[in-house]
N, CA and C of each residue as an Amber inpcrd file, in Angstrom:
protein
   300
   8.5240000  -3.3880000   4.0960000   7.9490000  -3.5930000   5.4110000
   7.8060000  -5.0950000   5.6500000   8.0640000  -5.5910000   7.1050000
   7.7630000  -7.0820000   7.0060000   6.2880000  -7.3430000   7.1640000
   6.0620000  -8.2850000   7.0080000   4.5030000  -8.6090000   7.4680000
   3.9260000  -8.1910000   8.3180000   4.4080000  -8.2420000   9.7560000
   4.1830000  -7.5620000  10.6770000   3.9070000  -6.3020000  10.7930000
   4.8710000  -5.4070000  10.6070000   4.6970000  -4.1280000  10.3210000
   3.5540000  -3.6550000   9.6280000   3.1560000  -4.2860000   8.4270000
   2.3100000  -4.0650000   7.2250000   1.2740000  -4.3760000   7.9120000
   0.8400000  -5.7580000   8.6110000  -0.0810000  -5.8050000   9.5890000
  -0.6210000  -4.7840000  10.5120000   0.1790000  -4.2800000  11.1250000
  -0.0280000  -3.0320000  12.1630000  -0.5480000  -1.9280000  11.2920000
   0.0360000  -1.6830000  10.9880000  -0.2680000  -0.3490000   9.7840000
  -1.4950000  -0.2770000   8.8540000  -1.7890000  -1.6690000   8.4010000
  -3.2430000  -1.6840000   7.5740000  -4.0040000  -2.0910000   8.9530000
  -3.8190000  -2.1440000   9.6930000  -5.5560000  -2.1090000  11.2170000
  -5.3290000  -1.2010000  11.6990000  -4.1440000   0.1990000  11.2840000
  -4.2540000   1.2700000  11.9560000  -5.8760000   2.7730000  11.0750000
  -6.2270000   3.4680000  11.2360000  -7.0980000   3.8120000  11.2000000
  -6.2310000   4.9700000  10.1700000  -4.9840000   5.6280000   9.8700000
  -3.9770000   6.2090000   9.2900000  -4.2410000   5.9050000   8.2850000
  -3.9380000   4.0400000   8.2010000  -3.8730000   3.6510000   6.5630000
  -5.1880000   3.6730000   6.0200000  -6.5440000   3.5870000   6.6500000
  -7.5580000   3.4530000   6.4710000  -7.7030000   4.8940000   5.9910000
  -7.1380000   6.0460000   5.5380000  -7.7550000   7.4130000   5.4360000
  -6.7310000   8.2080000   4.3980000  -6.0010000   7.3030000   3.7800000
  -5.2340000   7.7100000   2.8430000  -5.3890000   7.0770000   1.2860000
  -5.2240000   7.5690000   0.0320000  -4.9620000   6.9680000  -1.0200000
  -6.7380000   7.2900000  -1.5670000  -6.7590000   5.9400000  -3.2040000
  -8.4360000   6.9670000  -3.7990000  -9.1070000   5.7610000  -3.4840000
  -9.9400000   5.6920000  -3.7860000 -10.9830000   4.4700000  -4.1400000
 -11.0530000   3.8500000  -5.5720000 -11.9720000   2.5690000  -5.6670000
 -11.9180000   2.2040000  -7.5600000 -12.4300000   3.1280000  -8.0560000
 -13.4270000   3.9530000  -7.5190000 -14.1530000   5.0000000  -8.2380000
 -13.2490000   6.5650000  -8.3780000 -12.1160000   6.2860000  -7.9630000
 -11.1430000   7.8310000  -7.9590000 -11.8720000   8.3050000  -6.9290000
 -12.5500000   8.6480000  -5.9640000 -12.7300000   9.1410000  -5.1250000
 -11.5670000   9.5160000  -3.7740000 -10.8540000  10.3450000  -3.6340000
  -9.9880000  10.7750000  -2.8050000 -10.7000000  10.3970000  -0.9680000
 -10.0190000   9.5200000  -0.0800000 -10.0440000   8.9890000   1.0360000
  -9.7210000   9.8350000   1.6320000  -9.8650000  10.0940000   2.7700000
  -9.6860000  11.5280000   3.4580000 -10.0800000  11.2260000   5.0960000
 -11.2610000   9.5260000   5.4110000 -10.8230000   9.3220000   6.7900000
 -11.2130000   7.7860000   6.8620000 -11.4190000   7.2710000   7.8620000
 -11.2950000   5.6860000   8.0980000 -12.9610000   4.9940000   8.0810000
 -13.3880000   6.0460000   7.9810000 -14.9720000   5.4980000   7.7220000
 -15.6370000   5.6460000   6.1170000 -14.3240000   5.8290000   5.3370000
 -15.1840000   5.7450000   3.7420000 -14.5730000   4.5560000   3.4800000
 -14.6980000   4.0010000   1.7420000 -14.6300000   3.1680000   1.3580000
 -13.0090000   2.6350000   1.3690000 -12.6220000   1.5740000   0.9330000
 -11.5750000   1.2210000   1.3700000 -10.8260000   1.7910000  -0.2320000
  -9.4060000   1.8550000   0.0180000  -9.2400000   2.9060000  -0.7290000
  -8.2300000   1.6580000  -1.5340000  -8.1930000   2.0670000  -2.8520000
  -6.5600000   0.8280000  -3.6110000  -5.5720000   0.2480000  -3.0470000
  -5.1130000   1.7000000  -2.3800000  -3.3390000   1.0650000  -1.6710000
  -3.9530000   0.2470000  -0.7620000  -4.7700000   0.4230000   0.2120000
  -5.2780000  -0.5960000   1.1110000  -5.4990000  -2.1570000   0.7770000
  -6.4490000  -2.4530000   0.2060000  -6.8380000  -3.4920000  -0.9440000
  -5.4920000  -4.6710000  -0.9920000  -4.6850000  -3.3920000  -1.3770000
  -3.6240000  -4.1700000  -2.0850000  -2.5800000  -4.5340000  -1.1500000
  -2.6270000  -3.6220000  -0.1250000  -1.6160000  -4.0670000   0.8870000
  -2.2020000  -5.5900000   1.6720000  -3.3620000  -5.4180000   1.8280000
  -3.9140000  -7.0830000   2.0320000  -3.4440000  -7.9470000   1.1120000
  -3.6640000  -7.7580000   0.3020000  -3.2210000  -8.8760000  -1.3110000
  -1.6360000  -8.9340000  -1.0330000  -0.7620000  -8.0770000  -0.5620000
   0.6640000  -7.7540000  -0.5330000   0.8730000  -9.3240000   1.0900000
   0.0220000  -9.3210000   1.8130000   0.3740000 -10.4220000   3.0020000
  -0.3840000 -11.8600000   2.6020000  -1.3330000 -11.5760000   1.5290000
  -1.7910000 -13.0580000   1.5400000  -0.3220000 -13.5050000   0.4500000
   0.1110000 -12.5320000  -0.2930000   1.1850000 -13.2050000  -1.4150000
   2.5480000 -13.5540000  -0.9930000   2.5720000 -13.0400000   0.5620000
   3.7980000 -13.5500000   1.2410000   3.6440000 -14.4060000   1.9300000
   2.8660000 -14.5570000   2.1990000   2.2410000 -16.0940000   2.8340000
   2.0770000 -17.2920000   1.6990000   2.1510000 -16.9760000   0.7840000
   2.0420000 -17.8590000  -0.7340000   3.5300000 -18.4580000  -0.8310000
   3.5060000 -19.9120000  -0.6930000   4.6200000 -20.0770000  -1.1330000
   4.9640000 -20.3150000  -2.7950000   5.7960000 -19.9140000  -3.3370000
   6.7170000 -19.6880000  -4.3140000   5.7460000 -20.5020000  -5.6630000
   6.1500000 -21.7170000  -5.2210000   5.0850000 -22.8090000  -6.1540000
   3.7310000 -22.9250000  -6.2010000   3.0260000 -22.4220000  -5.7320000
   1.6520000 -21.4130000  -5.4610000   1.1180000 -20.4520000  -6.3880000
   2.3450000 -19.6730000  -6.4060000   2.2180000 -18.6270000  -7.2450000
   1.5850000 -18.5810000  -8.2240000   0.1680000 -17.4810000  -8.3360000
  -0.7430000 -17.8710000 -10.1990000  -0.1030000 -16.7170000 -10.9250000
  -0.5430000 -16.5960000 -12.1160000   0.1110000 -15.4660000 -12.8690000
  -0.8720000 -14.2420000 -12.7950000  -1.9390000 -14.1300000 -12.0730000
  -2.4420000 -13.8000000 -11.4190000  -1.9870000 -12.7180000 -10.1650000
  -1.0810000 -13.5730000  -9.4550000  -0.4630000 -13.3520000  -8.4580000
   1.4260000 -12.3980000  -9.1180000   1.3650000 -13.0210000  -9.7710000
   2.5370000 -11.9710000 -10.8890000   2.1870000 -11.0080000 -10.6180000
   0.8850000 -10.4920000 -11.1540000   0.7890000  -9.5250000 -12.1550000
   0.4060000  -8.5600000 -10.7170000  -0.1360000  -9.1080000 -10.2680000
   0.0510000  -7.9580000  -8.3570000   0.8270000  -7.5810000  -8.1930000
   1.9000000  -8.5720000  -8.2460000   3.3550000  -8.0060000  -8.0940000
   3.6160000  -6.7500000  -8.8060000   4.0150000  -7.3640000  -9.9520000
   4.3240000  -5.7990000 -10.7100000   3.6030000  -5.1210000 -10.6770000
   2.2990000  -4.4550000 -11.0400000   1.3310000  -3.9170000 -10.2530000
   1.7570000  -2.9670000  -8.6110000   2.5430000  -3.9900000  -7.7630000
   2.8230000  -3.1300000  -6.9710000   4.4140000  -2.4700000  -6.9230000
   5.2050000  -3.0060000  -7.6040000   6.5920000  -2.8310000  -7.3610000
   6.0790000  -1.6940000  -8.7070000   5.3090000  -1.2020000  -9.7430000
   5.2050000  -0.3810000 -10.7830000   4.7760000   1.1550000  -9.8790000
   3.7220000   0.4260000  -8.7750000   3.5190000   1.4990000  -8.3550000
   4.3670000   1.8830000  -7.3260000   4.9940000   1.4090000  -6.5470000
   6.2560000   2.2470000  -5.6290000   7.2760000   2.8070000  -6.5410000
   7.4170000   2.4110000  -7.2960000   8.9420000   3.2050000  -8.4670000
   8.1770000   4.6480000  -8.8970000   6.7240000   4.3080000  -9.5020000
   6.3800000   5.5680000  -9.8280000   6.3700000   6.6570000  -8.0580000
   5.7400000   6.4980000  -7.2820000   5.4840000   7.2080000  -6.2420000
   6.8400000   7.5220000  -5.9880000   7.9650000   6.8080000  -5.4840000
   9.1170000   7.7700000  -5.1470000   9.3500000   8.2340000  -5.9110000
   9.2310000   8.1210000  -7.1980000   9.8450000   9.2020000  -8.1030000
   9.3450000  10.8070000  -7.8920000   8.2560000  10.8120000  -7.0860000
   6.9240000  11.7600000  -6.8240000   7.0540000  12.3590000  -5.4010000
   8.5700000  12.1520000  -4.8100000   8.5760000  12.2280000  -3.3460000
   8.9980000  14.0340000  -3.1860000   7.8960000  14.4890000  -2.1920000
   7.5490000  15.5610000  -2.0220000   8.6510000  16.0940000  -1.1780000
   8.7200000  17.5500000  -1.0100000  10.2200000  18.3980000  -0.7560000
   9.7760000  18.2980000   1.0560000  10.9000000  18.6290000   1.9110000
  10.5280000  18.7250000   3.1110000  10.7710000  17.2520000   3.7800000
   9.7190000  17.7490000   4.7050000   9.2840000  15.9580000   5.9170000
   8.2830000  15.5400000   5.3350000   8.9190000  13.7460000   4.9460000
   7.7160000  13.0330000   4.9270000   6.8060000  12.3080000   5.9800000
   7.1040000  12.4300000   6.9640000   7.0070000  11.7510000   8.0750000
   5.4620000  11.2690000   8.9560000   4.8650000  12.4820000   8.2580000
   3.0790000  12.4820000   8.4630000   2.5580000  12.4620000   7.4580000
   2.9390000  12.6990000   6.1800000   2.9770000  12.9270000   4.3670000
   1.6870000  11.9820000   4.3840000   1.2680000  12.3340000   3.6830000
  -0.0600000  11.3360000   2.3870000   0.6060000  10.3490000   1.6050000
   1.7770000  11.3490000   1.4410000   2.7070000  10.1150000   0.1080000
   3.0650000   9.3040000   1.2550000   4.3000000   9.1920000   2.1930000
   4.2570000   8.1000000   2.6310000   3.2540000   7.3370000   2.9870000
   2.1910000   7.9560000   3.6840000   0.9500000   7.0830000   4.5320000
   0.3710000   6.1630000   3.2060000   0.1260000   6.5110000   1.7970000
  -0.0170000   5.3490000   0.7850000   1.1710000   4.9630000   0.3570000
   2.6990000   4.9180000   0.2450000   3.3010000   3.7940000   0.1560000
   3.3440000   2.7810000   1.1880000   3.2040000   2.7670000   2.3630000
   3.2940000   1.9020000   2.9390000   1.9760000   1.1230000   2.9290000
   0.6160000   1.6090000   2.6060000  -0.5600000   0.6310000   2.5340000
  -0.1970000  -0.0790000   1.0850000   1.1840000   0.0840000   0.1500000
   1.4740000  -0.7470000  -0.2950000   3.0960000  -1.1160000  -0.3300000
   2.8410000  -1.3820000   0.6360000   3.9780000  -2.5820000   1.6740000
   5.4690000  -1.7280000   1.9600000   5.8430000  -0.7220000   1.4380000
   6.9330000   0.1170000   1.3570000   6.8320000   1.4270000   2.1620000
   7.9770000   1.5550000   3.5630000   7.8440000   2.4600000   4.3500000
   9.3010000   3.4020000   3.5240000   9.0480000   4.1890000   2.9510000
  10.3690000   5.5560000   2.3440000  11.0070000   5.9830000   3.4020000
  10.4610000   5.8790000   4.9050000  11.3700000   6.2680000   5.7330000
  12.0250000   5.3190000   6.3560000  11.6210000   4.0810000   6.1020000
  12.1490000   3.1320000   6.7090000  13.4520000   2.5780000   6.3550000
């Protein structure tokens, strides 16, 4: 997703109601706590806004962190339409639209 996109999508109230919390608690609407994939999809636009030489190892380890967790999730991609899916609605609060 570009920034933009990812922008739209984490101030939509969708991404706000999908994915768990630190406590494993399952998200379910836009008025509980903010949930991981969320979190991280913020962390996913401040690190593209980071230029290159910037970068802490810190900032690595987000990375993989998030590229670990999209490989696992498609591997996890559910039969049918994803199109309103849970699974998609948390890959893209970390930065990756499957239908896109």
């Amino acid at each position: 997703m570009t920034p933009a996109a990812l922008r739209r999508w984490l101030d939509s109230d969708e991404s706000r109601s999908v994915g768990m919390t630190a406590d494993g608690e399952r998200v379910t609407g836009a008025n509980q706590a903010e949930s991981v994939g969320h979190h991280m999809g913020e962390r996913i636009l401040e690190l593209k806004q980071t230029p290159v030489a910037d970068l802490s190892p810190d900032d690595y380890a987000a990375m993989r962190k998030v590229v670990g967790y999209v490989h696992r999730h498609l591997a996890q991609r559910p039969s049918g339409d994803i199109e309103h899916s849970r699974w998609r609605k948390s890959l893209m609060n970390w930065g990756h639209d499957p239908a896109g």
